[in-house]
mmCIF file as gemmi writes it, N, C-alpha and C atoms, coordinates in Angstrom:
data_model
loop_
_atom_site.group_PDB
_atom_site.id
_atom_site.type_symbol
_atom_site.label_atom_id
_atom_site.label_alt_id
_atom_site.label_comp_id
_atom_site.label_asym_id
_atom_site.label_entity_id
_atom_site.label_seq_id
_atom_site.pdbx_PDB_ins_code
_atom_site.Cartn_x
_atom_site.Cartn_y
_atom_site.Cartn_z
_atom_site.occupancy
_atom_site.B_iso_or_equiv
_atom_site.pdbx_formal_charge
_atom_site.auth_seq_id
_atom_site.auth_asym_id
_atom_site.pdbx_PDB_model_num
ATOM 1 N N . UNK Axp A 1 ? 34.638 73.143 32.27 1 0 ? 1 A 1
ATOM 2 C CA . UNK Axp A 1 ? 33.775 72.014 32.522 1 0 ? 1 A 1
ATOM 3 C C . UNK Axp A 1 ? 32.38 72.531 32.828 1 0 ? 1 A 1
ATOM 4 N N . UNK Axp A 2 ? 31.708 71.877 32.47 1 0 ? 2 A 1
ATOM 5 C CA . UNK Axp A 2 ? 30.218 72.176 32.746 1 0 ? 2 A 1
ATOM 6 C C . UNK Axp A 2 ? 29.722 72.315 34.078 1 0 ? 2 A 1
ATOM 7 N N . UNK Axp A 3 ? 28.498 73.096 34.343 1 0 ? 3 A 1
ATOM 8 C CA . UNK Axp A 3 ? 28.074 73.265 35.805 1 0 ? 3 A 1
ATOM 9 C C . UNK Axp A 3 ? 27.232 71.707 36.164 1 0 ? 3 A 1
ATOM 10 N N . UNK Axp A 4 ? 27.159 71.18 37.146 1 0 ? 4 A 1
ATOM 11 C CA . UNK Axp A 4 ? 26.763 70.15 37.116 1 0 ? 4 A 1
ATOM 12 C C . UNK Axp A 4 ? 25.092 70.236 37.444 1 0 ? 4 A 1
ATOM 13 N N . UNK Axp A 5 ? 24.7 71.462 37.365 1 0 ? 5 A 1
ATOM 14 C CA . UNK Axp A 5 ? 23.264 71.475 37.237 1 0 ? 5 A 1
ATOM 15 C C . UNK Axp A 5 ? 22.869 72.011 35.947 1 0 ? 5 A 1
ATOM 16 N N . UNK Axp A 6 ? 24.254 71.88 34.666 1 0 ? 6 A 1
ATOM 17 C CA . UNK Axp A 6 ? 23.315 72.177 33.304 1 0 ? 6 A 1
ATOM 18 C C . UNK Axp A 6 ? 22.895 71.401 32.296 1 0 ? 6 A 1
ATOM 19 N N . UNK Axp A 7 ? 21.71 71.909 31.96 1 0 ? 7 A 1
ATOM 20 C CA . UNK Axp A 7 ? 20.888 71.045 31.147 1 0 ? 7 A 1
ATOM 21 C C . UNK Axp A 7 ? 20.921 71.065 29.688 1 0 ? 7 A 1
ATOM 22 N N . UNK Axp A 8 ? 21.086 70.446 29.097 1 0 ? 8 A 1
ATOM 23 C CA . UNK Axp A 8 ? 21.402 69.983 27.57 1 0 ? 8 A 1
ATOM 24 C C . UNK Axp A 8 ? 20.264 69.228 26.728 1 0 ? 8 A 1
ATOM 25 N N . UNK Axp A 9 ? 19.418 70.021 26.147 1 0 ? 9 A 1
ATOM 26 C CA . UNK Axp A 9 ? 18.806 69.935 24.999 1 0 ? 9 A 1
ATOM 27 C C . UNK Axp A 9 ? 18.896 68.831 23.925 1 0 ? 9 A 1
ATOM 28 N N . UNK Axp A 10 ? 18.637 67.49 23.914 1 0 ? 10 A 1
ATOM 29 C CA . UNK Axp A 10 ? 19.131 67.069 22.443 1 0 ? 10 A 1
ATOM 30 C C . UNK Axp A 10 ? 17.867 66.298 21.797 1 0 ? 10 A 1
ATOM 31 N N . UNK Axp A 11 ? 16.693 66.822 22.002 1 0 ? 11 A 1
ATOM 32 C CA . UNK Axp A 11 ? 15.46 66.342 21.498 1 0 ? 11 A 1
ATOM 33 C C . UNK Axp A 11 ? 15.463 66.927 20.653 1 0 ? 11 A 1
ATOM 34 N N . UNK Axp A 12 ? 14.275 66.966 19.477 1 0 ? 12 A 1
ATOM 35 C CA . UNK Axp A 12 ? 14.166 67.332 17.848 1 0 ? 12 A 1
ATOM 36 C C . UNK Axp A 12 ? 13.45 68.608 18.415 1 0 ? 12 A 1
ATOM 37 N N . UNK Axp A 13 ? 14.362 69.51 17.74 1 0 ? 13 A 1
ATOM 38 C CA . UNK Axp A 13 ? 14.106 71.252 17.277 1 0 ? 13 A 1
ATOM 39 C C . UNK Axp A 13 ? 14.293 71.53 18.509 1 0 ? 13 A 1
ATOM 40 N N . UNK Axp A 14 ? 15.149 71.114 19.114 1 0 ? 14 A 1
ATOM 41 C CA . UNK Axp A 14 ? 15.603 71.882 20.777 1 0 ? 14 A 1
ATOM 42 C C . UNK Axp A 14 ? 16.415 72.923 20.445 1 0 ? 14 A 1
ATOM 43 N N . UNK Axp A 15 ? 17.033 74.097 20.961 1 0 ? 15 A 1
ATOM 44 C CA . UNK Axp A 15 ? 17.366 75.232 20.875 1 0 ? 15 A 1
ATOM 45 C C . UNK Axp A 15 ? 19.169 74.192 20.209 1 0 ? 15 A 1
ATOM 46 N N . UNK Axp A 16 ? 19.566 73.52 20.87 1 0 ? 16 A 1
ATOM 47 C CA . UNK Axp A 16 ? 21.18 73.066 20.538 1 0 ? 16 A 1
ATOM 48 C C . UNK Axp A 16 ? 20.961 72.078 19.11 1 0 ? 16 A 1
ATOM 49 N N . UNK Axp A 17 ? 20.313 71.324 19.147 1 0 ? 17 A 1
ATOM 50 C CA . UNK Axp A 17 ? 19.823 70.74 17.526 1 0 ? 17 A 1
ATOM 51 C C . UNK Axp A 17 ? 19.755 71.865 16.608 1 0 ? 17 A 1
ATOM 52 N N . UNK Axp A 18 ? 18.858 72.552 16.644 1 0 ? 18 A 1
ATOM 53 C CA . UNK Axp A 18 ? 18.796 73.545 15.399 1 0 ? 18 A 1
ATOM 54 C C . UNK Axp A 18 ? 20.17 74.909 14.946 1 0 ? 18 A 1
ATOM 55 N N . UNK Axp A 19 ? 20.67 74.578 16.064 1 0 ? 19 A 1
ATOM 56 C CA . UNK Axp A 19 ? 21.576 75.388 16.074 1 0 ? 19 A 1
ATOM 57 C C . UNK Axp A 19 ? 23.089 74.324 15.02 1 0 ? 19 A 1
ATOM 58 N N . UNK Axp A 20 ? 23.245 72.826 15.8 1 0 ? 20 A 1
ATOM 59 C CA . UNK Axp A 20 ? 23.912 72.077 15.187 1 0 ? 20 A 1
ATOM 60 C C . UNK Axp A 20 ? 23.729 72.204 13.71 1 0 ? 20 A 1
ATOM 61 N N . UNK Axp A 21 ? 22.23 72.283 13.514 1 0 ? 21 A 1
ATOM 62 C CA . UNK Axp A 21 ? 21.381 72.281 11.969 1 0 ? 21 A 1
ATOM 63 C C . UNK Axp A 21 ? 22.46 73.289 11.142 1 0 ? 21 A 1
ATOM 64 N N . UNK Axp A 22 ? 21.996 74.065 11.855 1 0 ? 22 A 1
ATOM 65 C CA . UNK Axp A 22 ? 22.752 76.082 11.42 1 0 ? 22 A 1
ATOM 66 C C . UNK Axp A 22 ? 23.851 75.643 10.916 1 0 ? 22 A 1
ATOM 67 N N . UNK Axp A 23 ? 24.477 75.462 11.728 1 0 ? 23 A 1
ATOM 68 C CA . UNK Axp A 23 ? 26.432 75.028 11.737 1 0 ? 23 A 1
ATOM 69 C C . UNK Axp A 23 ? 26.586 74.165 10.619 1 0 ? 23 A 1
ATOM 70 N N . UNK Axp A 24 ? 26.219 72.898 10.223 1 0 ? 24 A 1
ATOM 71 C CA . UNK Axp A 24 ? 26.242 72.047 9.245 1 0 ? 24 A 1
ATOM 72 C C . UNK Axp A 24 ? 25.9 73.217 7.883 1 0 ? 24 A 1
ATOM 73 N N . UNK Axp A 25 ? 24.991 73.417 8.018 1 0 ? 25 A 1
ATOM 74 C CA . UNK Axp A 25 ? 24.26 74.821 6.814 1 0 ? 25 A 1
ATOM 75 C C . UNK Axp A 25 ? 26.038 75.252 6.217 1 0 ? 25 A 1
ATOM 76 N N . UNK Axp A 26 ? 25.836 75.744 6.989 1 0 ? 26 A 1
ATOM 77 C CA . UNK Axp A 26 ? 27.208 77.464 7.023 1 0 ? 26 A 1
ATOM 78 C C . UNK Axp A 26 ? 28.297 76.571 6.507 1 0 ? 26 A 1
ATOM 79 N N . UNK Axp A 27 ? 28.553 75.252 7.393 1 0 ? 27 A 1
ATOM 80 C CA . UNK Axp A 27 ? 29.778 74.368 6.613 1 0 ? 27 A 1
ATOM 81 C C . UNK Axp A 27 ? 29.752 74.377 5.569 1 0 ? 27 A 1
ATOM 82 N N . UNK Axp A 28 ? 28.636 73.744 4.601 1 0 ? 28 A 1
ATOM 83 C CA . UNK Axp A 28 ? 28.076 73.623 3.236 1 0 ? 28 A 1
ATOM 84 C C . UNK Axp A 28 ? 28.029 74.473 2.579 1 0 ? 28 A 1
ATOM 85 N N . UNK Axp A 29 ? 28.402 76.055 3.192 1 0 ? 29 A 1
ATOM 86 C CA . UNK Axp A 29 ? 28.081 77.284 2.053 1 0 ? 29 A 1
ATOM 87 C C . UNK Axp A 29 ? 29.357 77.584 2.062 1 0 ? 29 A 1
ATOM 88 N N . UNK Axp A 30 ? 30.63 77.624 2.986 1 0 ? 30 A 1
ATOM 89 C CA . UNK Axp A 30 ? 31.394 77.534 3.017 1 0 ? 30 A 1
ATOM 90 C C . UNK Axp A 30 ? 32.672 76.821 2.488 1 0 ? 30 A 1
ATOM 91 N N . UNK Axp A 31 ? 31.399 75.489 2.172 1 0 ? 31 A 1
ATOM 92 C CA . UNK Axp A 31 ? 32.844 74.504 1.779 1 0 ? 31 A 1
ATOM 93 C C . UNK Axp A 31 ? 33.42 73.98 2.744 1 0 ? 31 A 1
ATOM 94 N N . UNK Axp A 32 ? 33.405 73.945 3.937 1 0 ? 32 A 1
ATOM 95 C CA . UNK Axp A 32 ? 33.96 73.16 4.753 1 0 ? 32 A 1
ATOM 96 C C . UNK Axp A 32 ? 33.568 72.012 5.151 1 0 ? 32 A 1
ATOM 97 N N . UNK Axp A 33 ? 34.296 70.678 5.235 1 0 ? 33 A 1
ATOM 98 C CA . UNK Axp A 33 ? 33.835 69.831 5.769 1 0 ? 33 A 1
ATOM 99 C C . UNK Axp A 33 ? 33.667 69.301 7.506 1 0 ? 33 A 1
ATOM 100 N N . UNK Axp A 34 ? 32.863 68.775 7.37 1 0 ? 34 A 1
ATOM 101 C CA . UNK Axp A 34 ? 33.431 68.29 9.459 1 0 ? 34 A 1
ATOM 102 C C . UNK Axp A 34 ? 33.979 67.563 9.122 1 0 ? 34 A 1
ATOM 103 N N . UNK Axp A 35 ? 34.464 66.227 8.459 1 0 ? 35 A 1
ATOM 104 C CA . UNK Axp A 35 ? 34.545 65.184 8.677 1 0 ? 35 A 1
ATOM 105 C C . UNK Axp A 35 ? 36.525 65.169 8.858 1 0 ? 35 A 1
ATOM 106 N N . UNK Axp A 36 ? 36.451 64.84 9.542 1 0 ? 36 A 1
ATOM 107 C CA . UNK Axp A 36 ? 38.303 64.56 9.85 1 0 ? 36 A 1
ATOM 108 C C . UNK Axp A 36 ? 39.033 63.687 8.703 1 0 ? 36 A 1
ATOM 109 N N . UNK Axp A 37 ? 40.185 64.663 8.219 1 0 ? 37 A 1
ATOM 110 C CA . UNK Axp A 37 ? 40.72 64.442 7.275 1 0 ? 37 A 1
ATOM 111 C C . UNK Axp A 37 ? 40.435 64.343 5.758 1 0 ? 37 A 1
ATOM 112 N N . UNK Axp A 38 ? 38.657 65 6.065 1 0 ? 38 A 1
ATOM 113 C CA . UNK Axp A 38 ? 38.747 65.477 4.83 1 0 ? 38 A 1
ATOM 114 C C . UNK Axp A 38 ? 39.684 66.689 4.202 1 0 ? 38 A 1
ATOM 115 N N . UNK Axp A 39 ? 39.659 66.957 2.844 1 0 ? 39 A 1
ATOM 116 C CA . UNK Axp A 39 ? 39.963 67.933 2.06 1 0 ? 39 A 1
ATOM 117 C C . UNK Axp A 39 ? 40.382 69.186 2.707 1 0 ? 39 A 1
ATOM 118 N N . UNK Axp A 40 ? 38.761 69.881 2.698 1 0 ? 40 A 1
ATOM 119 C CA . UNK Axp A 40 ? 38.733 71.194 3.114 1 0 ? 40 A 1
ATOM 120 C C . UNK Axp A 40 ? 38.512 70.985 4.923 1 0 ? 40 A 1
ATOM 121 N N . UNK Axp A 41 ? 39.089 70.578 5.363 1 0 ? 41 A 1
ATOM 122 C CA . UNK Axp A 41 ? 38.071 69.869 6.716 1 0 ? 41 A 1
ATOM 123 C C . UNK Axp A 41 ? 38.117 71.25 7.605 1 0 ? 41 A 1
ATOM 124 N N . UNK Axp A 42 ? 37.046 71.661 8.446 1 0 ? 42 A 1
ATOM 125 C CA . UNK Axp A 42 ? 36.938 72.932 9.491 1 0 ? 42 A 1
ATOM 126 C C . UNK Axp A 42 ? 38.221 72.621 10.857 1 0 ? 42 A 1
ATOM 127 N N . UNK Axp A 43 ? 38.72 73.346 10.77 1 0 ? 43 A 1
ATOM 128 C CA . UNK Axp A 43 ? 39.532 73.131 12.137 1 0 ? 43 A 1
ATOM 129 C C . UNK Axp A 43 ? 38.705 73.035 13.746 1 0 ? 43 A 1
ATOM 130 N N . UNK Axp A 44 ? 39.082 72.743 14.566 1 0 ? 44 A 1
ATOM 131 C CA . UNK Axp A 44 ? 38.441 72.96 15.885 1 0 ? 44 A 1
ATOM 132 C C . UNK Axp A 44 ? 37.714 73.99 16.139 1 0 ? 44 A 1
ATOM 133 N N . UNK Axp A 45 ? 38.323 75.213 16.262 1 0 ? 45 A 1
ATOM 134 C CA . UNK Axp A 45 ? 38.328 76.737 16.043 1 0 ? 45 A 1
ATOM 135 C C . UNK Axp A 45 ? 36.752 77.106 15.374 1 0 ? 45 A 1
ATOM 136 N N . UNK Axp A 46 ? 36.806 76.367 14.796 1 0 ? 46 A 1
ATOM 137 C CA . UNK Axp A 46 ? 35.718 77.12 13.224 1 0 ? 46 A 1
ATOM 138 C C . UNK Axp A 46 ? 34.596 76.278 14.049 1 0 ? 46 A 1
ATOM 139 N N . UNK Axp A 47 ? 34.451 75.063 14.331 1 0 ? 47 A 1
ATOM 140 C CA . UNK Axp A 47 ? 33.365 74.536 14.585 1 0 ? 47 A 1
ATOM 141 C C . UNK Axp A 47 ? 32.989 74.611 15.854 1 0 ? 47 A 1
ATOM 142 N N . UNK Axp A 48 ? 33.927 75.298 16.919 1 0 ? 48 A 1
ATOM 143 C CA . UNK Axp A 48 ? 33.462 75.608 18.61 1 0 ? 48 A 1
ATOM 144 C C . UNK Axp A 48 ? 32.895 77.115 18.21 1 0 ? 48 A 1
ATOM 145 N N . UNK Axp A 49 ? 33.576 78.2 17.541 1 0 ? 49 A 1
ATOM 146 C CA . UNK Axp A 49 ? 33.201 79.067 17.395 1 0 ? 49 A 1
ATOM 147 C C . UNK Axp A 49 ? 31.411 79.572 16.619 1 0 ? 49 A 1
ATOM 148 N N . UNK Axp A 50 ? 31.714 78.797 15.756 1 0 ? 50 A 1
ATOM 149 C CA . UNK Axp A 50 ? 30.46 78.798 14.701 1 0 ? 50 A 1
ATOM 150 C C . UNK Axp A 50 ? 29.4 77.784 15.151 1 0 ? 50 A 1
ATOM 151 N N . UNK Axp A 51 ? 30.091 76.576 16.197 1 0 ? 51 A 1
ATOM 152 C CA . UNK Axp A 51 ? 28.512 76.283 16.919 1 0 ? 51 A 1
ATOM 153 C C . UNK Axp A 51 ? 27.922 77.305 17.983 1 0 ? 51 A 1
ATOM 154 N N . UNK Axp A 52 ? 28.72 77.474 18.539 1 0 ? 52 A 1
ATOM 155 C CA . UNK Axp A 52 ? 28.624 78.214 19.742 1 0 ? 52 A 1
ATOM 156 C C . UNK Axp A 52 ? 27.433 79.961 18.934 1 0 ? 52 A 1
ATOM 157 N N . UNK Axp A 53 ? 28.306 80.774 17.486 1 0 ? 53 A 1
ATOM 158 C CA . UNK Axp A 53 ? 27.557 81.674 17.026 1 0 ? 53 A 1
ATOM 159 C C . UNK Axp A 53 ? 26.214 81.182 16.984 1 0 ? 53 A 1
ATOM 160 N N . UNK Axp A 54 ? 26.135 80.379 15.99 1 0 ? 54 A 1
ATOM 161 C CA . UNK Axp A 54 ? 24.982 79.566 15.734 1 0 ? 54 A 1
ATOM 162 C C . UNK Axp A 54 ? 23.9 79.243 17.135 1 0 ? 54 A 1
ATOM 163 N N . UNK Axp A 55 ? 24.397 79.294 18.078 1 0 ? 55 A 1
ATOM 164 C CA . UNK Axp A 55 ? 23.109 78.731 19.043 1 0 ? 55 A 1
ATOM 165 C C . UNK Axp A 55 ? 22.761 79.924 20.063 1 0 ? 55 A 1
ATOM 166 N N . UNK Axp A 56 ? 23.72 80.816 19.713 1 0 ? 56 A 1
ATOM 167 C CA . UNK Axp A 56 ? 23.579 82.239 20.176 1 0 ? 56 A 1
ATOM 168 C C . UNK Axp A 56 ? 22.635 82.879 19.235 1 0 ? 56 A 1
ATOM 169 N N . UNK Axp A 57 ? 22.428 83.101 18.121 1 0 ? 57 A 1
ATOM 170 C CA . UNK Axp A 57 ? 21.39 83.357 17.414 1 0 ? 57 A 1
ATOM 171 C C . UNK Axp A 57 ? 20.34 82.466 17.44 1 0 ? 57 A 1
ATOM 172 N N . UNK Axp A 58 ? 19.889 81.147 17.664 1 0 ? 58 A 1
ATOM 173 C CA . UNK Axp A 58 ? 18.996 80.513 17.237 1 0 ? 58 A 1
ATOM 174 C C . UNK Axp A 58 ? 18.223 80.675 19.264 1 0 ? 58 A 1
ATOM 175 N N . UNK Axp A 59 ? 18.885 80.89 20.157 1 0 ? 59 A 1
ATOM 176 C CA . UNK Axp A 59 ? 18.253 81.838 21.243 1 0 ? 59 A 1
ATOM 177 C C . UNK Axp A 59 ? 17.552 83.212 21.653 1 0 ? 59 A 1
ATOM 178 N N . UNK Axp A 60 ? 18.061 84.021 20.135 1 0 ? 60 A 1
ATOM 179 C CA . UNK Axp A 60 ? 17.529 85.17 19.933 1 0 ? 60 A 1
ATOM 180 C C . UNK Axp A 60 ? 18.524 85.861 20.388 1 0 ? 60 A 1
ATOM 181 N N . UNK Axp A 61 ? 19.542 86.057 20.899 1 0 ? 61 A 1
ATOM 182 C CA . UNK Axp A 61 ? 20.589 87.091 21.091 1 0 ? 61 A 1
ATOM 183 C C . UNK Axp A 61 ? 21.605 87.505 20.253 1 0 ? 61 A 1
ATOM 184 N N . UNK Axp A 62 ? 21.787 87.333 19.461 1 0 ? 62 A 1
ATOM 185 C CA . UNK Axp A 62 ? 22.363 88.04 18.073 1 0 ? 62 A 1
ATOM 186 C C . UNK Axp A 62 ? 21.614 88.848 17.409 1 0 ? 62 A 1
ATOM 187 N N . UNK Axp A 63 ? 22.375 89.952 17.259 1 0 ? 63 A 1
ATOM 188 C CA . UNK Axp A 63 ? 21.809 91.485 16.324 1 0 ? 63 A 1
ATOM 189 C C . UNK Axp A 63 ? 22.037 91.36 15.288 1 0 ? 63 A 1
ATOM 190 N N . UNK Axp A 64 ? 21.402 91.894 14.591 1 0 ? 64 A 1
ATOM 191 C CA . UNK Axp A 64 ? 21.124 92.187 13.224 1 0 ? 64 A 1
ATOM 192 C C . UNK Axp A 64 ? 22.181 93.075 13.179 1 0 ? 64 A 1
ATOM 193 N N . UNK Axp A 65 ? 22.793 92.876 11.915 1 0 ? 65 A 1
ATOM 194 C CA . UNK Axp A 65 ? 24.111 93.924 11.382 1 0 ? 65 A 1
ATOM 195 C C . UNK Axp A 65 ? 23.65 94.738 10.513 1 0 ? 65 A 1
């Protein structure tokens, strides 16, 4: 559960928006859908993980491989 003094971003080009941006991206190159019960649809897994990557890089803390 969240700390109850944290703050959440959801104005245009806030660090968690652009990151959401990212995630949608990567779905689309991937082929995965969000949408529930689609086709190819992303499991839970894929979209906590890969938002979560995603906003870790779009903070600047992800290295270059």
């Amino acid at each position: 559960m969240a700390d109850a003094n944290t703050v959440v971003h959801i104005g245009e080009n806030s660090p968690e928006q652009v990151a959401f941006k990212l995630m949608k991206e990567l779905a689309n190159v991937e082929g995965r859908d969000l949408y529930l019960g689609a086709k190819n649809a992303a499991d839970q897994k894929w979209v906590l993980d890969t938002y979560a990557e995603c906003l870790h890089a779009v903070r600047g803390y992800r290295e270059a491989s």
